[in-house]
N, C-alpha and C positions, 0 to 999 in steps of 0.2 A: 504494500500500500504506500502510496505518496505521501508525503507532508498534508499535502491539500487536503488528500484524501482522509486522514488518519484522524485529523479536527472535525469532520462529520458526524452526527449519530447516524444509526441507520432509520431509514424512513422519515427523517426529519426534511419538513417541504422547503426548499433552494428558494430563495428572489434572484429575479434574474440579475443578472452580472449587467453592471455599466463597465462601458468600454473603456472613461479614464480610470475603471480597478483594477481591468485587467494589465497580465502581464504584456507589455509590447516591446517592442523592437525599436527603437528610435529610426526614423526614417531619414530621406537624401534631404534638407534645405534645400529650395529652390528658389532661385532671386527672380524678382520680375523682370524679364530680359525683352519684354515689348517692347519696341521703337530704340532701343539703347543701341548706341555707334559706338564701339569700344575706339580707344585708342590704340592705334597699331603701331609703334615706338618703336620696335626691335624683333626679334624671330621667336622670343618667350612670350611676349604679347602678342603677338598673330597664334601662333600656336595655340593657348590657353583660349582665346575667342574664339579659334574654328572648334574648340574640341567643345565650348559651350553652346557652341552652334549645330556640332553634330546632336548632344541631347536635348536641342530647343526640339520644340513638334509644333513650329512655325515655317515661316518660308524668311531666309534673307537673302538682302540684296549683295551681292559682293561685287566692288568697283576694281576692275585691272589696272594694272598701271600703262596700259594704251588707253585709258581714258572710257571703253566699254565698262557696259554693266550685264549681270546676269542676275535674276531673280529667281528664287526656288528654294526648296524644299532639298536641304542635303541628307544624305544617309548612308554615308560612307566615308573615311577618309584613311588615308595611309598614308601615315610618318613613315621618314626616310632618315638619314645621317643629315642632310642638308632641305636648306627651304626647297630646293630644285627638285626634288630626292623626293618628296612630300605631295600627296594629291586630296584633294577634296573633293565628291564626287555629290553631284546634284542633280534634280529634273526640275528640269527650271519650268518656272509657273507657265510660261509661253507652250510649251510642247515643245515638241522636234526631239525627245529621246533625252537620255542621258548625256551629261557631260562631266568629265574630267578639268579639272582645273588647278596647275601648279600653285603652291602657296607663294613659289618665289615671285608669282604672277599678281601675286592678288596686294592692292593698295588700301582697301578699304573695304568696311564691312559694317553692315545693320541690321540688325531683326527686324524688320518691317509687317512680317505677318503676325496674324493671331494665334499666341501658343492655345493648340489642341486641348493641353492635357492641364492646363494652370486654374487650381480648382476642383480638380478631378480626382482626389486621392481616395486611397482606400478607406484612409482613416474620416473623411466626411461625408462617406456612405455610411459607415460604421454608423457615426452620430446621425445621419436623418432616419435610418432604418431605428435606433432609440427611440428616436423622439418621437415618430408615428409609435412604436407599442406604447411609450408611457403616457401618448395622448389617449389609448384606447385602440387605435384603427387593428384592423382585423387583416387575415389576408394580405400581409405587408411581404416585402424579399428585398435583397438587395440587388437591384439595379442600376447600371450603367445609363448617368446621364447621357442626352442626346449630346452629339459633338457641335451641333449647327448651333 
């Protein structure tokens, strides 16, 4: 028997567990990265922005240093030994397929979309699936907000 287990009687009736009782896991901090243009100063600053751009579940803009831009949704990147060496890999909002994009290439950079998932945690299902049963409501589950 468990600890948990061992402080029970038998047949003695449970209230249900609130989620701040329960045991959890601390989860990832997410910064709100809407509309932010980080600064790209050096190869550890580019670096550190594409790789919070790879976990953004937005689209950004990234400006080349020929003065073009590309927009999209990244979901890939591959570090190299050098910026050269290094790819960022996107479907840009426009269509036309995938694109590869050196870092050594890239001058600038912006989250410009709407992150997907900001808001979305597990842990704020947890709490509206509470608050319906301790309102009463019947019939409850936890469900995936809509994305739109």
């Amino acid at each position: 028997m468990s600890g948990r287990e061992a402080g029970r009687s038998a047949g003695a009736p449970q209230a249900p567990a609130h989620p701040d009782t329960l045991e959890v896991v601390q989860g990832t901090a997410r910064d709100k990265l809407e509309g932010w243009v980080p600064e790209l100063a050096g190869a550890d600053e580019l670096r550190a922005a594409l790789e919070q751009a790879f976990d953004y579940r937005g689209d950004v803009q990234i400006t080349l240093k020929d003065g073009s831009q590309v927009e999209g949704y990244i979901f890939d990147r591959r570090g190299g030994s050098s910026l050269a060496d290094s790819f960022v890999r996107l479907m840009p909002k426009s269509g036309g397929g995938k694109r590869s994009v050196s870092y050594a290439d890239i001058a600038g950079l912006a989250f410009t979309g709407r992150d997907m998932a900001a808001g979305k945690s597990w842990e704020s299902w947890v709490r509206q699936y509470w608050q319906k049963k301790e309102a009463g409501e019947t019939s409850i589950s936890l469900e995936p907000e809509s994305l739109e």
